[in-house]
N, C-alpha and C positions, 0 to 999 in steps of 0.2 A: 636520484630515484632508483631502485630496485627492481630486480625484474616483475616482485610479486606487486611493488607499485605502479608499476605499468600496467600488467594486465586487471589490476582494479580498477582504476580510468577509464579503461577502455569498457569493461562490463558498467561501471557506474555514470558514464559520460553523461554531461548534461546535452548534448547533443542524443535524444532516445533512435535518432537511425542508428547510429556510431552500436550502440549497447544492443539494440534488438537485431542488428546485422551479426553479431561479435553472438551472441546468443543463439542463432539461429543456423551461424553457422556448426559449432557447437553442435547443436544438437541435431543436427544432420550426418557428423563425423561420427558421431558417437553410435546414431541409428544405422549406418550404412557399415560402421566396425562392429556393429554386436551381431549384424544379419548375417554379416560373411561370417565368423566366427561361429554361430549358431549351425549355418548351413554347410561350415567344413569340419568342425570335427567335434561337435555335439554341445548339448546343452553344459554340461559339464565344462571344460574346458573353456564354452562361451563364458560361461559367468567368469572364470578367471581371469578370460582376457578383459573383461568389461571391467573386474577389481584391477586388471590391470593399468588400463586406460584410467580408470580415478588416480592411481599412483603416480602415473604421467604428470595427469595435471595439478597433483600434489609437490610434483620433481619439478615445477614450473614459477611453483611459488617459494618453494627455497633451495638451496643447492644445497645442503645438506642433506635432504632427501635424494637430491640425485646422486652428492656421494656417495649416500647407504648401499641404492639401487645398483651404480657401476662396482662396488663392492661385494654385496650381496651374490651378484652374476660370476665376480672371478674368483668367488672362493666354493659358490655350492650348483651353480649353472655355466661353466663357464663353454660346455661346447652347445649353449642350448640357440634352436635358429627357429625365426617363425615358421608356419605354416603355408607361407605363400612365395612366390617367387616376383618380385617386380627390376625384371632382367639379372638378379643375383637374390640367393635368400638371406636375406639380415638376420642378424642373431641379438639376440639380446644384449648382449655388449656393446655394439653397434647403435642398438639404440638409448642405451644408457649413457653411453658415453656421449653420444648427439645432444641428449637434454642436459648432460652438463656443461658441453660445449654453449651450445645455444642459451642456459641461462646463464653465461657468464658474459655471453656476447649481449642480452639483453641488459644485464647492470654496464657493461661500458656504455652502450648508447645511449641510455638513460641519465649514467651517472656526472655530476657536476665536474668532479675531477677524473678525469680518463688517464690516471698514470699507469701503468704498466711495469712490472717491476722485474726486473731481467736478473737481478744477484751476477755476484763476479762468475759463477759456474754455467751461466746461461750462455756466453759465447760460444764457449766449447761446448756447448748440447748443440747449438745452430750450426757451428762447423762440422757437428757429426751427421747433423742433418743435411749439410747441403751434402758433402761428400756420399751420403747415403745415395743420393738423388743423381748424382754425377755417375756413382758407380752402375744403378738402374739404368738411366740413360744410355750409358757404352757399353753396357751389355746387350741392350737389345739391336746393335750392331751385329750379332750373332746366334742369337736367339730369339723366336716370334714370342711378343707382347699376345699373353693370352687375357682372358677375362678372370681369370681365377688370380696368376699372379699379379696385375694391376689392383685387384681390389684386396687382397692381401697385402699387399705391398703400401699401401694405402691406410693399412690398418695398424701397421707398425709406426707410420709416420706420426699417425694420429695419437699412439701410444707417446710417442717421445714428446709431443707436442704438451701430453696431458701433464710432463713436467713444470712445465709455462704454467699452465691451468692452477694447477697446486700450489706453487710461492702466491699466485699472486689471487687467490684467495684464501688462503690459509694465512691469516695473520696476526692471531690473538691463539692464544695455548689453552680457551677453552673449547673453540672449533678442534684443536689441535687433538685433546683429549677424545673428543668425543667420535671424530674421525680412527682414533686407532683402537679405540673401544669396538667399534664394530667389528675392525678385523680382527680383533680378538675372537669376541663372540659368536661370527661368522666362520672363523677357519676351525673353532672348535665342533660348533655345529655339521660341518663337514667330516670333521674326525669322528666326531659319534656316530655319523651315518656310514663312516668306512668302519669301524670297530664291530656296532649291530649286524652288517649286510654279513662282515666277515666269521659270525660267531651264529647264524641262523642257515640252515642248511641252504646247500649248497641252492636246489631247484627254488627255492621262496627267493632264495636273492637274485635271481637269473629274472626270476620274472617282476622280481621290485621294480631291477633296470630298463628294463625292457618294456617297463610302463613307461619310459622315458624317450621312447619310439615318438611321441606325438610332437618332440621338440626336436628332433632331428638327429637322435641319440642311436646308436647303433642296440639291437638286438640277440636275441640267441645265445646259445651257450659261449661264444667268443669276449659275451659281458663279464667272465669271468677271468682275472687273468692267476700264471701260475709261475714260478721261476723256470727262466728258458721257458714257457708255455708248455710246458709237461705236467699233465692233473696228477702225475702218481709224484709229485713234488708239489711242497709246501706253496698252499695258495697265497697273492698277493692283495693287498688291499687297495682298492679303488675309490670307495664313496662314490660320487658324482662326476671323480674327475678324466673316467675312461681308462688313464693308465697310473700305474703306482709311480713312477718316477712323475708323473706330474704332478701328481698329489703329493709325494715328498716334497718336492718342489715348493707346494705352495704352503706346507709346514714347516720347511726349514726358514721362511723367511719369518714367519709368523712367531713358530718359537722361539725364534731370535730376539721379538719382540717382545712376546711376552713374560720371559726367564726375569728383564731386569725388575720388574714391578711385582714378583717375589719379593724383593729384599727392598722395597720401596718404601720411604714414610706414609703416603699416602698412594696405594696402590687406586691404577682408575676402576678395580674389580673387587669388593670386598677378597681380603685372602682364602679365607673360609669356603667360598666358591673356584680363588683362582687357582686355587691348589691343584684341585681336583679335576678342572679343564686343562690345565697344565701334564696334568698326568693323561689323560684321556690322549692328547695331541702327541705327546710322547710314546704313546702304544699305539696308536695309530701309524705313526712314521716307520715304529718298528714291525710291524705289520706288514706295510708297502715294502717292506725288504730295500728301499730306494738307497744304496749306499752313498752315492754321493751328495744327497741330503743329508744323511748323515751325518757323514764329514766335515761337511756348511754349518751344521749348527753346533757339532764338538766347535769348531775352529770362532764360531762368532762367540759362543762361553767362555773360551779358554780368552780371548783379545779382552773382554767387558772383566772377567774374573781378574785376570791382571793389573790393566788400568784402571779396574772402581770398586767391583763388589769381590771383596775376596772371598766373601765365605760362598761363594759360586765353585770356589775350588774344591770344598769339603761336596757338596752335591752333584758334580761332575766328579768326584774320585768315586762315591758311593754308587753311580751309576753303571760305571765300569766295573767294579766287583761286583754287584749285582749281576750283571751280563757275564762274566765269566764266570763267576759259580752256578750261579742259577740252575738246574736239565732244562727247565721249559725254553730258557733259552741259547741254548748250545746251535740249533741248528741255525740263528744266528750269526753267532761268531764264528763257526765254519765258513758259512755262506763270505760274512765280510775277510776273513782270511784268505779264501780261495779266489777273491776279487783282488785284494793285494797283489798274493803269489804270480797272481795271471793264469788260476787255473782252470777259469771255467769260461765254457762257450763264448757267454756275453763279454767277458772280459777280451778274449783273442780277438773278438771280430770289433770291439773299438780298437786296440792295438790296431787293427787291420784300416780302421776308420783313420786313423792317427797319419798312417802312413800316404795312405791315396790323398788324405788331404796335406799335406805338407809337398808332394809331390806336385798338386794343381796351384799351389801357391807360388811353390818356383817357377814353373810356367809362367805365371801372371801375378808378379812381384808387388807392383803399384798399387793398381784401384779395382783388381780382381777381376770376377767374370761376371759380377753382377748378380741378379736375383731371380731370372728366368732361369739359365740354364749353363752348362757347360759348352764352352767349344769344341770339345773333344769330345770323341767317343771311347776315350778310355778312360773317362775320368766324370766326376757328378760333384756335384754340390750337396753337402750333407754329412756331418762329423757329429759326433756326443761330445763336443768341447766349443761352448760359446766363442772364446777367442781364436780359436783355429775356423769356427764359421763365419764370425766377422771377414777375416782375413780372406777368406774363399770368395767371398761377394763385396768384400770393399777393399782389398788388398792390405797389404802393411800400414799403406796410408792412412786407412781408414780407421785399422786395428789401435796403430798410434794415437788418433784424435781420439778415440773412445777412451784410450789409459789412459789421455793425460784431462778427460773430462773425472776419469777415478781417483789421478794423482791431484788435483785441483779438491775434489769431493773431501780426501782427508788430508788437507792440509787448511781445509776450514775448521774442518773438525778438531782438529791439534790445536789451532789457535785460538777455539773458541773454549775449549775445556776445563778453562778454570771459571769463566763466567758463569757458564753453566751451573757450576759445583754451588753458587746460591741460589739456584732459583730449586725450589723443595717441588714444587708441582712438574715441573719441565725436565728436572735430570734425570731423571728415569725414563720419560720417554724418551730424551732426545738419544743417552746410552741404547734403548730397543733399536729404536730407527736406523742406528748406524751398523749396531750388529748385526741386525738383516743384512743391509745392503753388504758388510763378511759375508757372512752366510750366503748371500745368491753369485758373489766372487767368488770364494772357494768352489760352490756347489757347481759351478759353471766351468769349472776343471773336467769336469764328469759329463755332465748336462748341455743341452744346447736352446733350453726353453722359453730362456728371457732376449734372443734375438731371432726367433724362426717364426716364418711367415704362417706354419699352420697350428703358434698356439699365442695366438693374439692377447690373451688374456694373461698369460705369464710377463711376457713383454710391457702390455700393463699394469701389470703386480709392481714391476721392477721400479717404474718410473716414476709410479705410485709413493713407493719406500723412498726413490731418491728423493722425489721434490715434496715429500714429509718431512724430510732429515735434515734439508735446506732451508725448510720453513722454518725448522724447530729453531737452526741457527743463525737465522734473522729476527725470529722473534726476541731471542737469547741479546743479540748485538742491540736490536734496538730497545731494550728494556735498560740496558747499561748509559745506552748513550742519552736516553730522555733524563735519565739520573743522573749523569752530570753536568757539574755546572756551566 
């Protein structure tokens, strides 16, 4: 039985206490969430939250809605929080992720067979996770357990968790399609709102964002950002996502995805339109100035260009000419050469990150300092390089169990890659899925987004991509093995 058949039962029960309690209660959540919404921050916004709360109960009847919904949130709201505080403020995320959590917990209780489906890659996710939890633990031998990083800390578990969530709902390649449909169509929708804010004077887009105050969004002219944050230098692109390395962030994975289903028999996007979201997301990235997104998505082209689609080669060659001839975009190729050479500010002061973190590492070689804090005073927790952050708050130890859940990840992939090459609907996706996951490895040389406690949403972007790519290659394996004899 299903979760959305469960909760018919219970509305339709021949038992009418059952159905008029289940009803009544209902509509006292509903009267008691549209008063306080109404009475905190106006009719306007009431009514949204009430379209909200329908969406809820809409995420309650399929999990594909809640997919859209926790997707939706980490590509166009992803720092958005309610309006209320009940001991910590929830964000949207939090409660997206809850209702897909929750209806999936509802089809196991329900459902007749309760199997659970772990894939050979699921050990080493548990082992990164307990070791997660061990490293948290011994750290707070030296640093005080506050309320912020408990429920942060909380929120990344929840993220890696949500890779469990994904194999083991995601198991036919038409959920499959229509799951990475979204974030297509989501991360470009985000890109057209960094492109417009970016091309509409400066004070209208200050105060676009800044409408964004009522979900917990920062305000004033600092909604704008700027290379090195200097206004008499070229501004960067934002959208929704606060900062432009975020928002690279969340297009380098996305166009990773969506580059292979250009050259697709049957693209999930007519081409005609994917073209030209395609481009949108690509002037948007370059916009964010975000180099090490960049990088992530050269490097996830150049892997898919090699091993599948060659003529990816001729559109990444035209790319690069393009960028270097072009004037309009020379300040560009400065910008990324002078981040090579190490000549600009931001670049020194990572080198500088580079250093103090390798330096707390030998310190505390094993399982790190944890997630609260440093033991020292000359030293902190915090690098632009995913795996030197690992390493700060899980040690070597922990850095090891994470590569060898990567070195595990593509040696499924290698294995499965000629199965793949017949399924006509599934190679192209399963080729996007994995180039992301290049894409957020490389970009994670530069970045530290897909493991830090204060952008939860990245973290579940990440986990997202993996246990899609793992889906893709279960579905691939068990498609072969039903077909033989």
């Amino acid at each position: 039985m299903s979760s959305q058949d469960w909760l018919y039962r219970v509305f339709t029960s021949r038992h009418r206490w059952l159905s008029a309690l289940a009803a009544l209660a209902l509509t006292l959540a509903l009267a008691v969430a549209g008063g306080f919404l109404l009475a905190a921050v106006g009719p306007l916004w009431a009514a949204v939250g009430v379209a909200a709360l329908a969406v809820a109960l809409w995420m309650l009847r399929d999990i594909e809605v809640a997919y859209a919904a926790v997707i939706g949130v980490i590509c166009l709201l992803p720092f958005a929080s309610f309006p209320f505080d009940i001991g910590f403020t929830p964000t949207f995320l939090d409660a997206t992720l809850g209702a897909v959590f929750l209806v999936w917990l509802l089809q196991l209780l329900t459902a007749r067979r309760r199997q659970i489906v772990v894939t050979s890659l699921g050990g080493g996710v548990l082992v990164f996770l307990l070791l997660a939890l061990t490293a948290f633990v011994l750290g707070l031998g030296h640093a005080p357990l506050t309320s912020y990083v408990l429920r942060h800390f909380a929120e990344i578990l929840l993220s890696v968790l949500f890779f469990f969530l994904v194999v083991n709902t995601v198991r036919e390649t038409g959920r499959l399609e229509r799951l990475v449909r979204w974030l297509i169509l989501f991360a470009f929708v985000e890109a057209l709102i960094g492109v417009v804010l970016y091309v509409i004077p400066d004070e209208m887009a200050m105060r676009a964002l800044s409408m964004l105050r009522v979900v917990g969004y920062p305000t004033g002219p600092g909604v704008l950002r700027y290379i090195r944050d200097d206004p008499s230098l070229p501004q960067r692109a934002t959208a929704t996502s606060v900062d432009p390395n975020v928002l690279g962030s969340l297009l380098n994975l996305t166009l990773a995805l969506s580059i292979p289903q250009l050259l697709a028999h049957r693209p999930l996007i007519r081409r005609r339109y994917l073209v030209p979201m395609v481009g949108v997301m690509l002037l948007c990235l370059g916009l964010s100035f975000s180099r090490g997104s960049m990088v992530g998505v050269g490097a996830a082209i150049v892997v898919v260009a090699t091993l599948r689609y060659r003529k990816l080669w001729w559109i990444l060659l035209a790319g690069v000419v393009l960028l270097a001839l072009l004037p309009q975009t020379q300040v560009y190729v400065a910008h990324f050469i002078a981040g090579l050479r190490g000549e600009d500010l931001a670049t020194r002061m990572r080198f500088g990150e580079y250093k103090d973190a390798l330096r707390l590492i030998a310190r505390y070689p094993v399982l790190g300092v944890g997630f609260a804090g440093s033991p020292d005073v000359d030293t902190y927790i915090g690098v632009a390089n995913v795996y030197l952050l690992i390493a700060e708050e899980m040690g070597l130890v922990g850095l090891f169990s994470f590569l060898l859940v990567v070195v595990g990840f593509f040696v499924r992939f290698w294995r499965t890659r000629r199965l793949v090459a017949r399924e006509e609907r599934l190679e192209p996706l399963w080729w996007g899925l994995h180039a992301a996951v290049v894409g957020a490895l490389v970009g994670g040389i530069f970045d530290h987004y897909f493991f830090n406690l204060d952008f939860h949403h990245s973290a579940t972007l990440f986990w997202l991509i993996v246990g899609l790519a793992t889906a893709a290659t279960e579905i691939a394996r068990s498609t072969h093995t039903d077909e033989s004899p």
